[in-house]
N, C-alpha and C positions, 0 to 999 in steps of 0.2 A: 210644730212645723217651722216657725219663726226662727227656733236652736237652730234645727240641723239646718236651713239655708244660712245662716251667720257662716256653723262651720266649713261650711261647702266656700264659701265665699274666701273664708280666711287661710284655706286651704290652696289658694290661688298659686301657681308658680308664675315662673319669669322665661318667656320665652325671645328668642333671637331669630327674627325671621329670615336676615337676609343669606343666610346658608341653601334657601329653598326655592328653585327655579317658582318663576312666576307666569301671572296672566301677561297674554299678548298683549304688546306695544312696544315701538322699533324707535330709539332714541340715535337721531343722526346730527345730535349739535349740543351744546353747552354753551348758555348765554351769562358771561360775569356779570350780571349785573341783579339787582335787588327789583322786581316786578313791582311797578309805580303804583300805589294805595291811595286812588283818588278820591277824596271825599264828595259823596254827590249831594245834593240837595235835600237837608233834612236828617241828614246821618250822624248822629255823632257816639264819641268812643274813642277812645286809643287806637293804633294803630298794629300792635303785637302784645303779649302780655296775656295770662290766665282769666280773665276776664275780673268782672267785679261782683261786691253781693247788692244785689237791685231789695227792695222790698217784697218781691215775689220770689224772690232762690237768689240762685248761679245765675250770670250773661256773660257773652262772648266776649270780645275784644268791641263790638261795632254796638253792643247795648241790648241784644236779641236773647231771648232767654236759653238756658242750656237745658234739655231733657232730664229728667232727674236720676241721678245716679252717675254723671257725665260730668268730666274737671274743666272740660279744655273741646274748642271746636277749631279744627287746620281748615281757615276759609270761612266761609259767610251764607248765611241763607238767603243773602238781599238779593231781588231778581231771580235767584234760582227755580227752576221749576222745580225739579225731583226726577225728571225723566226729560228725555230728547224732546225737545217744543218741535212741532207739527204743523203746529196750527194757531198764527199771533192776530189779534187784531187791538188797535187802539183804539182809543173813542177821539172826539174832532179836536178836544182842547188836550191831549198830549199826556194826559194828567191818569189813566186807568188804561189796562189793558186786559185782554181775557189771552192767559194762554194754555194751548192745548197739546198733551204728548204723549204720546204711543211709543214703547220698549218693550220687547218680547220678552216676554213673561211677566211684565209687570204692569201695575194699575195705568190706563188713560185718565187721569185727573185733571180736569179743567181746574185754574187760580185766576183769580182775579187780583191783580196787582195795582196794590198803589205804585203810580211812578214819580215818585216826588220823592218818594223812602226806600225804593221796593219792596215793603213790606206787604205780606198776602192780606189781604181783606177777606175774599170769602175763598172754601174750597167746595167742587163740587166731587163728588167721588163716583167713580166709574162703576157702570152695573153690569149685569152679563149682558143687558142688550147695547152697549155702547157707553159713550154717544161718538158717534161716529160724522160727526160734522157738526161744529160750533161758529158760532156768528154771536158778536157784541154789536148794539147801536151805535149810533156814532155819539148820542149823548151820553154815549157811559152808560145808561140804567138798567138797560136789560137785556138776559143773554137770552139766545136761541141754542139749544141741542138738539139733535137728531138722536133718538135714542129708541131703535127699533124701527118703528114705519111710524112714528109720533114723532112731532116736533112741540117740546116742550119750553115754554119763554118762564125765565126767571128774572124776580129784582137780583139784579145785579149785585146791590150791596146786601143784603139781607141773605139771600139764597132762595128765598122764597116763591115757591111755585105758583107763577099768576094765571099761565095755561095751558091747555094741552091739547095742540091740534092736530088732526089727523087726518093727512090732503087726500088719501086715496093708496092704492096699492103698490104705485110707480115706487121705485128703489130710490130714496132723495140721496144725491152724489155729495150735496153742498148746499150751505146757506149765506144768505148773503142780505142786509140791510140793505134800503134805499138811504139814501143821505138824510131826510127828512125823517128817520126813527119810525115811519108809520109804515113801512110794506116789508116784508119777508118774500125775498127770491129765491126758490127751489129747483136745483138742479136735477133732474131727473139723472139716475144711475144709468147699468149697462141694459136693461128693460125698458127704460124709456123712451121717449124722442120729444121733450117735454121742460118750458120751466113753467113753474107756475108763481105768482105772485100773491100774496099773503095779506089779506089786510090785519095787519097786528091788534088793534081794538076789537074788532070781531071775528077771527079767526076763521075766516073763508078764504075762499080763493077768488079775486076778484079777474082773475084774466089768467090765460095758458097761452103760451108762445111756442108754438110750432119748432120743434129742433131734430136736428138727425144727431143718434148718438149721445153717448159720454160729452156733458160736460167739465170739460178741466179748467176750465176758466172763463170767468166772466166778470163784469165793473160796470155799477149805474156810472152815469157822467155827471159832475157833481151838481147841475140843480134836478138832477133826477128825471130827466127828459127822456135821456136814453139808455139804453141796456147793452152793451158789446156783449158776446157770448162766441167764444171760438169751439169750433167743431171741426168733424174729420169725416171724407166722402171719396172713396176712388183713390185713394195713397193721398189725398192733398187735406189741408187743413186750412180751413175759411173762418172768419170771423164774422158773426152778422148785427149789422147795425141795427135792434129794432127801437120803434117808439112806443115807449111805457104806456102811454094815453090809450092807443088804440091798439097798439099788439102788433102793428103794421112792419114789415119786413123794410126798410130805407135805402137798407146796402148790404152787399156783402163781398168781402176785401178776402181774395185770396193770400192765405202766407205764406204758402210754402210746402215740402212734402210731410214735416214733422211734427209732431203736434205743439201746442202752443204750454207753458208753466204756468203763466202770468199774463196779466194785460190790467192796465191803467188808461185814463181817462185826465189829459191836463185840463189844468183848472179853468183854462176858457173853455174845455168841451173841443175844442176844435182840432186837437191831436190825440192816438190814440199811442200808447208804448204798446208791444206786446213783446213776449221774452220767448225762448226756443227751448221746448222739453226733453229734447234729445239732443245728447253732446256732440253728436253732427254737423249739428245744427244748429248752436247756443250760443244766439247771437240776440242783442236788441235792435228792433227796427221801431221806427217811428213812421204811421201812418198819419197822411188827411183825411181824416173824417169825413168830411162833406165829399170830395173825390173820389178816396179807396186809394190814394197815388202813395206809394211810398217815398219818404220825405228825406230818409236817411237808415244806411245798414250798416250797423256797427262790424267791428272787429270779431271775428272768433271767438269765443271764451275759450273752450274745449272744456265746460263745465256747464249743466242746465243754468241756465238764467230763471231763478226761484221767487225773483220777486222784483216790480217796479214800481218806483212813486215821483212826484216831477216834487219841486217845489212849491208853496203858495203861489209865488211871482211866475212859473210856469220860465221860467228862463232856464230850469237844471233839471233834469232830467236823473233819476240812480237807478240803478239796477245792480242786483246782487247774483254774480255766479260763481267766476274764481275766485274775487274778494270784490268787494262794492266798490265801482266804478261810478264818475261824476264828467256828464256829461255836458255841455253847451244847447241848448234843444235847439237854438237856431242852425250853430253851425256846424252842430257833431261834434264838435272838439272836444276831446277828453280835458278833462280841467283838472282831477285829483282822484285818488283812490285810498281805500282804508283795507286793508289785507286780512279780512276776515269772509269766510264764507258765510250768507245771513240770508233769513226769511224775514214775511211782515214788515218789511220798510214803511216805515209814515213819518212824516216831517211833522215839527209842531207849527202852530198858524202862525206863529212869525218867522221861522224857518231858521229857524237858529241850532234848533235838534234835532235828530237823528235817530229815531226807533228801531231796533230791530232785534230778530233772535239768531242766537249766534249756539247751536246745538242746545244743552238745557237752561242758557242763558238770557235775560231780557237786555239788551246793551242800549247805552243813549249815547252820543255822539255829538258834540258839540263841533257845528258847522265850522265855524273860524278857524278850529284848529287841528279838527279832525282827532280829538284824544277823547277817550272813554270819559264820561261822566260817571261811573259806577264805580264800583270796592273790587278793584283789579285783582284780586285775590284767587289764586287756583286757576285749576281747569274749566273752563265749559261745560265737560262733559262728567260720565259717571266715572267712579274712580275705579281701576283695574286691581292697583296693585297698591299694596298698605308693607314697606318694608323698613322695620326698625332696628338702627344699629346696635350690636352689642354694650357700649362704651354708653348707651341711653342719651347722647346729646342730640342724636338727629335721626328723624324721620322722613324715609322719601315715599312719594307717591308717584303713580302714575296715572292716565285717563283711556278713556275711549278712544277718543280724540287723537290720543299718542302721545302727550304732551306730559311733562314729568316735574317735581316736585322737592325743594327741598326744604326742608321745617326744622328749626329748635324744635326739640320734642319734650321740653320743660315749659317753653310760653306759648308755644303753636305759632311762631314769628314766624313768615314767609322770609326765604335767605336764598336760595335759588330757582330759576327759571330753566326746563329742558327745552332746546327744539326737540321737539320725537315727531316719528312718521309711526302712523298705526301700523299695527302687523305683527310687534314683536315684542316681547320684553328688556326691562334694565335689571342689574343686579349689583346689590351693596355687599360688600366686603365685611365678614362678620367683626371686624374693629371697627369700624366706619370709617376709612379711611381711602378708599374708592369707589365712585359706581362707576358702571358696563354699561353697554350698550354698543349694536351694529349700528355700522354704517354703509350707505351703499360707498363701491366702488364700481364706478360708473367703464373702466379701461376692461373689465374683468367682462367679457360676455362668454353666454356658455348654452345648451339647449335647455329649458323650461323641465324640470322632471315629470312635474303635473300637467302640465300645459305642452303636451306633445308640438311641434311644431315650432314654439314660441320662442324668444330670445331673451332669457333673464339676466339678470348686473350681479355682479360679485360684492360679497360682505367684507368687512375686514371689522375685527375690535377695537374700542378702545373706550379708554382709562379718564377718569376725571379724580384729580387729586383734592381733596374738599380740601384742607388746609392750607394747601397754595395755592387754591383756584387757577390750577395749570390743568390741560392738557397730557394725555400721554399718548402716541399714536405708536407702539413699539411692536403692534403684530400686524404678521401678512397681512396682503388682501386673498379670496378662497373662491375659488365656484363652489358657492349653495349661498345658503342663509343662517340666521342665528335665529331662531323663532321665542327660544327658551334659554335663560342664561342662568348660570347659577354658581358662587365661590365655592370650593372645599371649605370643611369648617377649619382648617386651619389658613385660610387664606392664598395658597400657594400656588391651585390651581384653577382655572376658571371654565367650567365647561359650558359650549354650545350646542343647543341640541336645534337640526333644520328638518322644520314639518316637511317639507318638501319630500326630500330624497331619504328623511329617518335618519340621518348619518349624527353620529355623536362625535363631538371633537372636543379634546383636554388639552387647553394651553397651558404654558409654566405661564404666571404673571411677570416673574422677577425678566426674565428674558424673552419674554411674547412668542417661541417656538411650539408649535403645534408638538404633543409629547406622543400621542397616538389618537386613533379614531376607531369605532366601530360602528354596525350599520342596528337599528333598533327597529327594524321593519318585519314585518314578517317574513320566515324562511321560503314559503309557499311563492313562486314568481307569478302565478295565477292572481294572488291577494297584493303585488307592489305599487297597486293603484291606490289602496288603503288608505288614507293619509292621516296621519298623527295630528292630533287635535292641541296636545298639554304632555306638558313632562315636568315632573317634581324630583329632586334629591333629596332623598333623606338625611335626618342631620348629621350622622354618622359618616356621611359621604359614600359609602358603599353602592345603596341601591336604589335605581334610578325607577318611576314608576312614568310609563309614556300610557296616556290616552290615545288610542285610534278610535276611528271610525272604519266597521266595516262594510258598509254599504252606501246607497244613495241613500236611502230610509235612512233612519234613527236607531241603527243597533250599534251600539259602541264597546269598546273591550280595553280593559285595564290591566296591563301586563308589567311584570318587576323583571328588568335587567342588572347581573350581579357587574358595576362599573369596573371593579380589575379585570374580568377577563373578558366584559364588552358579552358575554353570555344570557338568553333568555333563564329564569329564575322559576317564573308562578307566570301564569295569566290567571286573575280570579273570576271565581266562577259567579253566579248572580244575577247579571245585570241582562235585559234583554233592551234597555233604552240607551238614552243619555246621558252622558258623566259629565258632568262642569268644572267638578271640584274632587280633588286631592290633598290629606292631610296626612303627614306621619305623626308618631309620636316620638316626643323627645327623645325615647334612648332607640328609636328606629325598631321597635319591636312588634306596632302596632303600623294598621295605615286605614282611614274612614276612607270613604268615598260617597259621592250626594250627587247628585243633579237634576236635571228638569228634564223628570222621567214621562215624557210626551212619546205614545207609539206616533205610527207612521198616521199621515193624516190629521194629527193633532190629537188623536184620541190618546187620552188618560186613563190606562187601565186603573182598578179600583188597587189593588195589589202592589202600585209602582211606587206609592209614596211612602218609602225608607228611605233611610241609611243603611251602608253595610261596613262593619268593621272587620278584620282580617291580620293574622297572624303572617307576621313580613316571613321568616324563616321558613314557614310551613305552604304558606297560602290558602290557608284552611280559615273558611268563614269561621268568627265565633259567633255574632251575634248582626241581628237586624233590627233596627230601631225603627217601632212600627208608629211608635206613638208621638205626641205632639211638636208633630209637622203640620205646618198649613201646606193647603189645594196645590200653592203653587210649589211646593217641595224648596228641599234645599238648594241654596246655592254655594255655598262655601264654609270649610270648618277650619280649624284649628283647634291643637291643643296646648295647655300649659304646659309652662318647663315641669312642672313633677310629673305631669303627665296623668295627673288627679279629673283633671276638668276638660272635657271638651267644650265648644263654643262653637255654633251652628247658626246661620242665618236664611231668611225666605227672602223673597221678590215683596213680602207683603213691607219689610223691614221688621221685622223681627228677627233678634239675636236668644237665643238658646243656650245655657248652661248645664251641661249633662254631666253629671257623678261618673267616672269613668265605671269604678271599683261595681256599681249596679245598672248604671244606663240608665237612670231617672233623671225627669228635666229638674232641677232644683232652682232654677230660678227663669224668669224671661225679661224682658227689656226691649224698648225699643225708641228710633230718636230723628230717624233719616226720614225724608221725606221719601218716599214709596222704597224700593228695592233696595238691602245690601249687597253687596258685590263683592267686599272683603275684608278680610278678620287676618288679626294676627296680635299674640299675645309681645307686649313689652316691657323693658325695666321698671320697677317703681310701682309694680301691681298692678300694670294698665290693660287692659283691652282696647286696640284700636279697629275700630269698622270704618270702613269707605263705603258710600252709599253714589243712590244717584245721580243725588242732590249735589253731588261735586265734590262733597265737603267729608271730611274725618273725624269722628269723636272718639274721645280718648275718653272709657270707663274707668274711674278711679276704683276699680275692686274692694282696695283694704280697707275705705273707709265707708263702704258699707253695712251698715246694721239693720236695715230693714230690709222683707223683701219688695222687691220691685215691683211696681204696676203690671199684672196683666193685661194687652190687650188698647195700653194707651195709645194715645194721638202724639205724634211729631211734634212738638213744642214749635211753635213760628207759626200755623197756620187757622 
């Protein structure tokens, strides 16, 4: 067994991704300059370069070890969760943090972070019954999860389960510490009308506070006297003042008709913040406590206000909605802001730093100057798109987020920063010598195709020359969109393809003239509400395969269009779910297809978890890979340039090596913290996966002689 995976291995080709339209994300800017590599407290390492050998293996560039079988990591695991943070909380000295994050289809794993290194201290791993609300103390030592109708308290550094309580039948919404470590507050769900309070040593409930409704928020006041709890009665949203001691009702401050995000308690107790859940309405207001009088009502956001924390000295006020805003508490006066959207804001007790989570990132914030204290390195978020130039020098990425990437793809050195706006893809020129990407053109308005009624903005392309770091702005602007970008494999033509309205458009590069268009929607006008999910070019450049969706449910349908005559081809037959993922083969003969085959309702039929491979020319399935897939099915495949090996990934982050020539798995691997999200084969024998972790690992294939771990653990946590 040990031979044949050697030879499967050595067998490896070299593939050239960026000939192949990609995942969404809409890049509307090109920033020249190099993304600042801050060292934070306790970090150390080079700042670009293959990493080094530590006594334990392979490390990064930052000192963090590499998964084994892995040369090279684009970005850091410091601070990152693995998935979109949720749910942050810090402990009182600034120094631990627990965070929490939920992404469809993939694990909600609570980490506990050191915030000194970022490095993870403990992981707790997600079960089928949650946990669906997480609370840290504020000494750091022990977590709270909700996990089913149990609320179970862990040491915090160990993992270790110290108990397991169980308040009664009510649905707990949320949990929440008192400042003093010693009480657990339970917000009762949409069955409730109820918090109840915890005593943590002995795991009772020592008092129930009267509520109507869904709690979405609620803050003891910091010597734990009082408890704010906003709720909703009649279209209006009140907050009520009560007292922990005796359960007693003190006040209750009307806020408004919308429900509340957030609410804070200043450190004298004597003000309350509370933030606006609806973008209507997503505003901070500053209430008197002891009155009910509101004190001060900020500006607008036109973004939920997600999080509020004052300072220790209670003189600044932050709140985070369109990006964290710094306020005056006496006088309102805005003072400063930092252009990040963020949850869990907490200041450290000198107030010098700035906590918060920025999509799957834990950030720190140094007051004086307002610049990141962390390893500024990548995205935020999960990684979209993984596309490697032909010429092997450079590797781009994209995010969730929209935000795009450009890498040496010999030392994994960060070299460029995209503005992107989500929504749509970028595409590399298979020499490496341009990326794509839409931009709105704001003059261009036209009627919404999907969005009957509505007034959408016009796209136009353009060009980034990596070697002159110039600009190229040489094509129209268009009514529709560019959702899917993709080069001819000879370079010359760049097509866009717009979910919207289906319409495909072929520009010349050399001159930016639109060369022709056709429509890739269904012929049927009854189905032109349908809307296209993904569209891939085969390498060949011939044949284009668009993902629709055909209905509100989850039935989706993958269809090849022949690109010269703008002609339907095959729609393949198969699939009664979800399609995520599209892959051809090198010489466009073959084409896989995987996704997260969830019926309507969420149900997984037992039957769904394949892959389906399919003959481009014919449309005729050959074969269905029924076997080792995990639950949550695939997410995305590729294959090598010979066309020998496919490479398959899950939500769980496991990568798969399938023998094309029999469709046996021959080897597995895995490295990311929870979900991969994208694969593509590169020069020099690599495999590159993007995970959720933010971050990109580059498999060195040929120097592989052993096979690889089943079944391991994410190296970092």
């Amino acid at each position: 067994m040990k031979t044949k995976v050697v030879l499967v291995l050595l067998a490896l080709g070299l593939e050239v991704s960026g000939a192949g339209l990609a995942a969404p994300n809409l890049g509307v800017g090109f920033a020249s300059r190099e993304t600042q590599i801050a060292q934070s407290a306790g970090v150390t390492g080079k700042t670009g370069g293959q990493g080094k050998k530590a006594a334990t293996g392979a490390t990064d560039s930052f000192g963090d070890p590499l998964p084994a079988g892995s040369a090279l990591r684009f970005g850091t695991i410091r601070y990152r969760h693995g998935t979109r943070i949720e749910s942050l909380a810090v402990s009182a000295d600034g120094k631990v943090a627990a965070a929490w994050g939920d992404h469809l289809f993939a694990d909600a794993d609570i980490r506990i972070f050191d915030l000194t290194n970022g490095r993870v201290r403990t992981t707790f791993p997600r079960t089928a019954y949650g946990p669906y609300a997480v609370a840290l103390s504020p000494d750091g030592r022990t977590l709270a999860t909700k996990v089913g109708q149990a609320i179970h308290l862990h040491d915090a550094a160990t993992g270790k389960e110290l108990r397991k309580i169980e308040p009664g039948k009510a649905l707990i919404n949320k949990c929440l510490f008192s400042p003093d470590s010693k009480a657990l507050a339970l917000a009762s769900g949409s069955n409730g009308k109820a918090i109840y309070l915890l005593d943590v040593d002995k795991g009772t409930v020592v008092r129930t506070f009267a509520h109507d409704g869904v709690v979405y928020a609620y803050a003891f006041s910091p010597d734990g006297k009082l408890l704010a709890a906003e709720g909703h009665e009649k279209n209006n949203s009140y907050v009520r003042i009560l007292e922990v001691a005796t359960g007693k009702l003190l006040r209750r401050i009307a806020t408004g008709p919308d429900d509340l995000h957030t609410l804070a308690f200043s450190p004298d107790g004597k003000t309350l913040a509370t933030g606006g859940r609806s973008a209507r309405d997503a505003r901070l207001r500053l209430w008197d406590v002891g009155s009910g009088k509101v004190q001060h009502v900020f500006a607008q956001y036109g973004y939920p206000v997600r999080s509020v924390a004052f300072t220790p000295d209670g003189k600044t006020v932050a709140a985070a909605g369109d990006a964290i805003r710094f306020y005056d508490s006496a006088s309102g006066k805005e003072l400063r802001q930092i252009g990040r959207h963020a949850l869990g804001l907490s200041f450290s007790s000198d107030g010098k730093t700035l906590t918060g989570a920025v999509s799957g990132v834990i950030y720190r914030w140094d007051m004086a100057t307002g610049k990141s204290l962390n390893l500024e390195m990548a995205g935020d978020s999960g990684v979209d798109q993984v596309l490697a130039s032909g010429d092997g020098r450079h590797v781009v990425t994209s995010s969730e987020d929209g935000d795009a990437h450009l890498w040496d793809a010999k030392t994994a050195k960060h070299i460029r920063f995209f503005e992107a706006t989500w929504a749509a893809g970028i595409a590399l020129s298979p020499d490496g010598k341009f990326v794509a990407w839409p931009v709105e053109d704001k003059s261009i308005k036209f009627e919404d195709p999907v969005r009957r009624g509505s007034t959408a903005t016009g796209r136009r392309l353009r060009l980034y020359d990596v070697a002159s770091d110039q600009f190229i702005d040489r094509f129209p602007s268009f009514k529709g969109d560019a959702n899917d970008l993709a080069f001819t494999p000879d370079g010359k033509t760049l097509i866009a393809v717009d979910h919207g309205d289906n319409q495909v458009r072929l520009w010349d590069v050399v001159s930016g003239k639109e060369v022709r268009a056709f429509n890739a929607g269904p012929a049927d006008e009854k189905m032109k509400l349908r809307f296209m999910r993904r569209a891939v070019l085969s390498p060949d450049g011939r044949t284009l395969a668009v993902i629709s969706k055909l209905n509100a449910g989850s039935l989706y349908v993958v269809r090849l269009w022949d690109v010269a005559t703008g002609k339907e081809r095959h729609e393949l037959p198969g699939y009664k779910y979800s399609v995520d993922s599209v892959a051809f083969s090198p010489d466009s003969r073959l084409i896989a297809t995987a996704g997260r085959l969830v019926g309507p309702g969420g149900f997984r039929p037992q039957d769904s978890n394949r892959l389906y491979v399919y003959e481009v020319a014919s449309g005729r399935q050959l074969t269905v890979l029924r076997d080792g897939l995990p639950i949550g099915e695939a997410t995305c495949t590729a294959f090598s340039q010979d066309g020998r090996t496919m490479a398959t990934s899950g939500p769980d982050g496991t990568i798969k090596l399938w023998e094309v020539a029999t469709w046996k798995v021959r080897a597995e691997f895995r490295g990311h913290r929870n979900g991969v999200t994208a694969l593509t084969f590169a020069p020099h024998g690599q495999l590159l996966s993007g995970g959720l972790d933010t971050t990109v690992l580059a498999w060195d294939l040929w120097a592989l002689r052993e096979p690889l771990p089943v079944n391991g653990k994410a190296n970092g946590d």
